[in-house]
C-alpha positions in Angstrom: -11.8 -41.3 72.1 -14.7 -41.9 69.9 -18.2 -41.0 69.7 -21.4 -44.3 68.8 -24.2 -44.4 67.2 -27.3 -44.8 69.1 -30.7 -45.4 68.0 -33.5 -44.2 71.1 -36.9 -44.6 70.5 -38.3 -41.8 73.0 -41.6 -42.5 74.9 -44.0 -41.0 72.2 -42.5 -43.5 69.6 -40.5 -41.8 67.7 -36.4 -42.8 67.0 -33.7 -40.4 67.4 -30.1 -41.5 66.1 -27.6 -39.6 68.1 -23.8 -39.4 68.8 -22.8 -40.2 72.0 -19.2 -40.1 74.1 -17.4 -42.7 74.5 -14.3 -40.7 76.9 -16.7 -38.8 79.4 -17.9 -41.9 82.0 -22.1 -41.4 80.7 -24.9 -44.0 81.0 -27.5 -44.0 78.6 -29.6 -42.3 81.2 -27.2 -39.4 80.8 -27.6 -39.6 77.0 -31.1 -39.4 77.0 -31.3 -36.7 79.5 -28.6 -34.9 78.0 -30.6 -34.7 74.1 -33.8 -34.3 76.0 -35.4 -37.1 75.0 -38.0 -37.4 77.8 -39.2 -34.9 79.9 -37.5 -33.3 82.7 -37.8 -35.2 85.8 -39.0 -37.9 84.0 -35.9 -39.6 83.5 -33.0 -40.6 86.3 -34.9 -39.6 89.2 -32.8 -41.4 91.2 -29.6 -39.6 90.0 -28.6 -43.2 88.5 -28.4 -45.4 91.3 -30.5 -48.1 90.4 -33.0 -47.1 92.7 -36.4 -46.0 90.7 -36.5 -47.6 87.6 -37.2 -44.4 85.9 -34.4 -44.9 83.0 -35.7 -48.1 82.0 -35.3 -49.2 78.4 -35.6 -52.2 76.3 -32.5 -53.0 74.2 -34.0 -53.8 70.9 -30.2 -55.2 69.4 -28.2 -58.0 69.7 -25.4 -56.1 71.9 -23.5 -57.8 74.6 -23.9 -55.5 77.4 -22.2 -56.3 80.6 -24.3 -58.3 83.4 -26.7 -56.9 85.0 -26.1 -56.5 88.8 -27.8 -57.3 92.1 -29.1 -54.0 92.3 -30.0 -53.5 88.9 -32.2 -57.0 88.8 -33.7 -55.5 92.1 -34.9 -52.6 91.4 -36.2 -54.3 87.6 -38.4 -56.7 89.7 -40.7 -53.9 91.2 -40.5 -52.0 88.1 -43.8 -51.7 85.7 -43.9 -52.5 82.8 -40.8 -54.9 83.2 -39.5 -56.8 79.9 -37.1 -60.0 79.1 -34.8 -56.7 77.6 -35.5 -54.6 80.5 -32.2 -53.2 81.4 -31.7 -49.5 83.8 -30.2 -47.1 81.5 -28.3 -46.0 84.6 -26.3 -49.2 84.4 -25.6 -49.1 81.1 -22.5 -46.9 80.5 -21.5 -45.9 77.0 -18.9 -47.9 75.4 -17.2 -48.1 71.8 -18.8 -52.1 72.2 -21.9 -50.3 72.3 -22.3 -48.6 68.9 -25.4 -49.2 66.8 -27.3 -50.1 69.6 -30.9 -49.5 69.8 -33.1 -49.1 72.7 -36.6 -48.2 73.2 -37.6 -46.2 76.6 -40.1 -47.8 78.9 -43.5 -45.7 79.5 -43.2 -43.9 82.3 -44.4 -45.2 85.8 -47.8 -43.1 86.8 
């Protein structure tokens, strides 16, 4: 029962380093909702299952993150603004593997 490190750059470009949970089941969406770091109903429209896109992130570190699956790489090829380190932050659920890593939020889909 540990908490990580995370470095989130929100959507206006600025990086926020913040302590997440490593014993309470979150996603990075979570996370991010949870410190407010994008606007409310903004982020994890969806309710996290991998159905809008709206929790999309690019993962700036070298983490190995587990695969992403069918629905994930769905839903990523309709998104905007789509990158070769797109990944839904709804997929992405906090692990001790996970601390240090950095991810940048996508702009949001208008």
């Amino acid at each position: 029962m540990t908490d990580i490190k995370l470095k989130i750059t929100d959507r206006d470009g600025v990086m926020h380093e913040i302590e997440a949970p490593t014993d309470m089941n979150m996603n990075l969406m979570e996370v991010v909702r949870s410190y407010e770091l994008a606007p409310e109903g903004t982020i994890g429209i969806c309710g996290g299952m991998a159905m809008c896109a709206s929790c999309q992130c690019y993962v700036l570190s070298d983490h190995e993150l587990p695969e992403k699956s069918d629905d994930e790489e769905a839903m990523l090829a309709e998104a905007f603004n789509v990158k070769e380190n797109s990944r839904l932050g709804c997929q992405l659920h906090i692990s001790e593997e996970m601390d240090g890593l950095e991810v940048e939020l996508a702009p949001e889909e208008l």
